[in-house]
N, C-alpha and C positions, 0 to 999 in steps of 0.2 A: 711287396712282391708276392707271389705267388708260392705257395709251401708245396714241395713235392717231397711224400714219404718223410715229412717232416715228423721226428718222435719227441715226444714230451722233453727228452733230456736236452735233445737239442734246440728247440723252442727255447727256453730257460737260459739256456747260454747267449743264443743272443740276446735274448731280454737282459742279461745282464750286462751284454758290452752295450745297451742302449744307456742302459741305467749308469751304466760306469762314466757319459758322456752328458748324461742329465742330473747327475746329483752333484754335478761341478758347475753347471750350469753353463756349459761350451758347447758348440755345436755339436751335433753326433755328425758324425767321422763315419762315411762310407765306403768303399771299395769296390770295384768292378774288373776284372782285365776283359782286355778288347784285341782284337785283332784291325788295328787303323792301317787296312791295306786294301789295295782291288787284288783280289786272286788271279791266278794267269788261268784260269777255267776257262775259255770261249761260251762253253754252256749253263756258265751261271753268271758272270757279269763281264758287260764290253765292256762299260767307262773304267779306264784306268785310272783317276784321281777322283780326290775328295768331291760328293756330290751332295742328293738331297738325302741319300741314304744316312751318310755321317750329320748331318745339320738336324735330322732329325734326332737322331742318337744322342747329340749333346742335348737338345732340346728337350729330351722327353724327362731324361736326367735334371735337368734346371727346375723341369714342371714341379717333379716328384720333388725336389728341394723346397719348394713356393708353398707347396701344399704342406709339408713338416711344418715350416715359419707361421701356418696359419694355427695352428695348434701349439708349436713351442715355438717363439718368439727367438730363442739364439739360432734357430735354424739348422739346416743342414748343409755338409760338405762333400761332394764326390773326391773320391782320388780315383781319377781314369788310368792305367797302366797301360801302356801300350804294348804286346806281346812281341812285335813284329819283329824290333830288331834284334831280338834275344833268336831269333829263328831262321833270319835272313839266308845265310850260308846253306843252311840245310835244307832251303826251300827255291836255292840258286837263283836268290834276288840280288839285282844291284844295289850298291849301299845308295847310289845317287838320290835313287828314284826312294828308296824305304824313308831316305832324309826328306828329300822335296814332298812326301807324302804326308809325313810327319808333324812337318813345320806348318802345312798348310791345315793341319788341324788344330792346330796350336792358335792359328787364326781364329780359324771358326769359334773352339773355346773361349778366345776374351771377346770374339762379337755376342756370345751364347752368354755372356756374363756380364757385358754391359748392361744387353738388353734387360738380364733379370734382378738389375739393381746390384749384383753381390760377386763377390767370386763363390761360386757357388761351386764350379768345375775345377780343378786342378788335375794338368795331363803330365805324364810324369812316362819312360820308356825304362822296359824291364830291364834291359841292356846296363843302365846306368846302375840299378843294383846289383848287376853278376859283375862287372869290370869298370866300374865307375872310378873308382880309386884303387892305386897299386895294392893294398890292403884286400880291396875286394874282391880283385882281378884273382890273387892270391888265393883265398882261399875257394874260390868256385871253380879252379883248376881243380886244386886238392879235390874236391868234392864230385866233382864232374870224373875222375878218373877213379877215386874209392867204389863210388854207387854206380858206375857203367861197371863195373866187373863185378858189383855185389849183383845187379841186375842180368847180367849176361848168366852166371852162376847159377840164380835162384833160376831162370827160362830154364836152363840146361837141364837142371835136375827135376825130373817130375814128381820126386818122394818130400824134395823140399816145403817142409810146411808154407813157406809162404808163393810155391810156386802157381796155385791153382791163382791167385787174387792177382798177383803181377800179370798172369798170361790174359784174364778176363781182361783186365785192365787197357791193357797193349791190343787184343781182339777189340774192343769196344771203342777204341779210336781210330783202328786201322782203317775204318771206313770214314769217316769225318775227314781226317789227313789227304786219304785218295782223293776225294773230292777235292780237295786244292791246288791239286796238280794238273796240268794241261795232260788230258788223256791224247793231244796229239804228239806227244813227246814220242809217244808209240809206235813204233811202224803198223803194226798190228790195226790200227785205228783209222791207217788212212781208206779200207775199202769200206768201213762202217758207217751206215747212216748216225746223225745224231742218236736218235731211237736208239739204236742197235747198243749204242754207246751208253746209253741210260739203263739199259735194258743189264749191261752187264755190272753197271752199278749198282742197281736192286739185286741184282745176284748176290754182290759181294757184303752189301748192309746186311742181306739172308743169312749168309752163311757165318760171317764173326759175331751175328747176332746184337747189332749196334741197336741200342735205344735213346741215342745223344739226342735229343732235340737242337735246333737249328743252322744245321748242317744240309736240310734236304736236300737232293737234285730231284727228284720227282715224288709226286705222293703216293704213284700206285702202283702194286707189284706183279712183275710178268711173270709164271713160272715156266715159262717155256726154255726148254735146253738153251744151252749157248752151243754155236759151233765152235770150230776150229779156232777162227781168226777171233771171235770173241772171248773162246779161252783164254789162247794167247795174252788177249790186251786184261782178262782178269787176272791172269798169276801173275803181270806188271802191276797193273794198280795194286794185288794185295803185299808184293813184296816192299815196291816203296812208297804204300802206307803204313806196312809194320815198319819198318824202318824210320820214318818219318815220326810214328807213335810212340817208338822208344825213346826218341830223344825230346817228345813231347813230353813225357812222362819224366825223364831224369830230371830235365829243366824246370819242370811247374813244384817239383818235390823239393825242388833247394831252396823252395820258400819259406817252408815249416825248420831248415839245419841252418839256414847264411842269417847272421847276426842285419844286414842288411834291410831284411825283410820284418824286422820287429816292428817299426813304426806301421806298414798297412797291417799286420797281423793282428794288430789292437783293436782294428777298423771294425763296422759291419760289414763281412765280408757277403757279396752278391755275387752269382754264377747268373752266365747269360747262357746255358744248356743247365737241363734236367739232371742235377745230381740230390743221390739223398741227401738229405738234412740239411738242405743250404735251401734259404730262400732265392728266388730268381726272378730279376727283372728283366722281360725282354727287349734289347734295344729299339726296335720301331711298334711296337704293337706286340698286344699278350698272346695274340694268336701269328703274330709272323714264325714261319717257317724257318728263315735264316738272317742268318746276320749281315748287317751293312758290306760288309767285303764279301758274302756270298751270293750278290745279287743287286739288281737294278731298283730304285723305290717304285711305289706304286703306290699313288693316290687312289680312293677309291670313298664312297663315305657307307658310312657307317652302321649299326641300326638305329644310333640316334639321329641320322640326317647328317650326321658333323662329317665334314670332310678330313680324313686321318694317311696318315701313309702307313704301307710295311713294306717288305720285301720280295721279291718274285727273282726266281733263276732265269734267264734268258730262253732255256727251255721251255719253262712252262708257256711264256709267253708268247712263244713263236707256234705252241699248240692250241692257242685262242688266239686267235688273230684279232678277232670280231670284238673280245672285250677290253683290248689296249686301243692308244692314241698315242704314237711316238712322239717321245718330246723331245723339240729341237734348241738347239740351244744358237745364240743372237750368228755367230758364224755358217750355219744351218748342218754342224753335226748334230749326230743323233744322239 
């Protein structure tokens, strides 16, 4: 994967959990979390279920395993996590559809793992580490309500030493989060063109200063004022995407406190967004934009001639008309 502001010390340390996995002679043990959902965004993905988006995702993962086994023979292992159902409630998903969503990738995984001879993929849902057994349930209550009020405290206080890095932290995802939500939730939104609606998404990546990679809804930014009714629909989207961030942030930190979470914590752990010191493998392509739940695939080929996919927001695509070909599927939806 790809090193972003990776520093010496941290380099090292994975080389060590590699080495910790090869001087046993076991496969090396990797890690990804995933978000295996369609988002209710209209402007970044219609298809509500598993597509070519996830089949490639598992697939690309299987590759990168095939390619390990050609150089170390015990191979490699993913543990997929699924973020989704750990989030459900706070992002006012039915549990129906998060389950039938779930299970159907669960499909795709042992087809992704027939075909590459091995179990190579293992899909495993975060939910089942926070509340999996009473034990577990147990303590990520305790922990969930300790660190929401250690959290709500350090925001409050601005002299608090650790308040400047929490508030980056919550600003830096406040924009990723909004994008997941249907900006028609809004009244605000109903007299806004698409556009107008992107237009105040760049505003709001502007102003919390987001540099998440794979999130995007568009790649270019408007500096033009927002009016009234754009206002409006931005002090929604920024209040519950901070809202949505904080509890992204409580949830993804009880991985390093919940005894749970030791076994992937051993792993190579992989980020599918740009954070320091972590290597990153992107789910469809090194240069896709965003991820399988935040958008539609797109084939397209490559500069070696190879025909490859990544991902595209529905927006963008509906502003090149000329360079897609809707794909229908045997029913003739789109």
């Amino acid at each position: 994967g790809a090193e972003v502001a990776m520093s010496p010390e941290a380099g090292e340390k994975h080389i060590a959990t590699i080495r910790s996995f090869t001087e046993r002679g076991e496969p090396i043990m990797a890690s990804e979390y995933t978000p295996l959902i369609a988002i209710p965004n209209p402007l970044k993905r219609s298809t509500q279920s598993p597509a070519l988006a996830e089949i490639d995702f598992f697939r690309r993962l299987a590759e990168t395993a095939r390619t390990v086994q050609i150089y170390y023979p015990p191979g490699m292992q993913w543990q997929v996590i699924n973020e989704v159902p750990a989030f459900q409630d706070a992002f006012g998903l039915q549990s129906e559809y998060v389950e039938s969503f779930h299970e159907q990738c669960e499909k795709i995984a042992q087809l992704v793992n027939q075909a590459y001879g091995g179990k190579v993929i293992v899909l495993s849902r975060m939910d089942s580490y926070l509340t999996g057994t009473p034990d577990r349930k147990k303590g990520w209550e305790e922990y969930k309500t300790k660190r929401s009020a250690e959290m709500q405290e350090i925001l409050s206080c601005g002299n608090h030493p650790a308040h400047q890095t929490l508030q980056s932290e919550i600003d830096m995802f406040t924009y990723p989060m909004a994008t997941c939500i249907n900006p028609y939730d809004c009244a605000a939104s109903f007299n806004l063109s698409p556009q107008q609606i992107v237009k105040v998404y760049e505003h709001l990546k502007t102003v919390m200063g987001s540099g998440v990679r794979g999130i995007n809804l568009a790649e270019d930014q408007n500096g033009s004022e927002l009016n009234s009714q754009e206002r409006d629909l931005f002090e929604w989207l920024k209040d519950r995407g901070a809202m949505l961030s904080f509890n992204y942030r409580l949830t993804m930190d009880s991985r390093y406190c919940l005894p749970a979470f030791d076994g992937i914590n051993h792993t190579l752990k992989y980020t599918m967004v740009t954070k320091r010191d972590k290597p990153v493998l992107y789910p469809n392509s090194r240069r896709g934009p965003s991820f399988p739940a935040h958008g539609e695939p797109v084939a397209y080929l490559n500069d070696n001639g190879r025909m490859t996919t990544t991902v595209r927001p529905w927006i963008t695509m509906l502003g090149e008309r000329e360079r897609y070909t809707p794909w229908l599927s045997q029913s003739g939806e789109l």
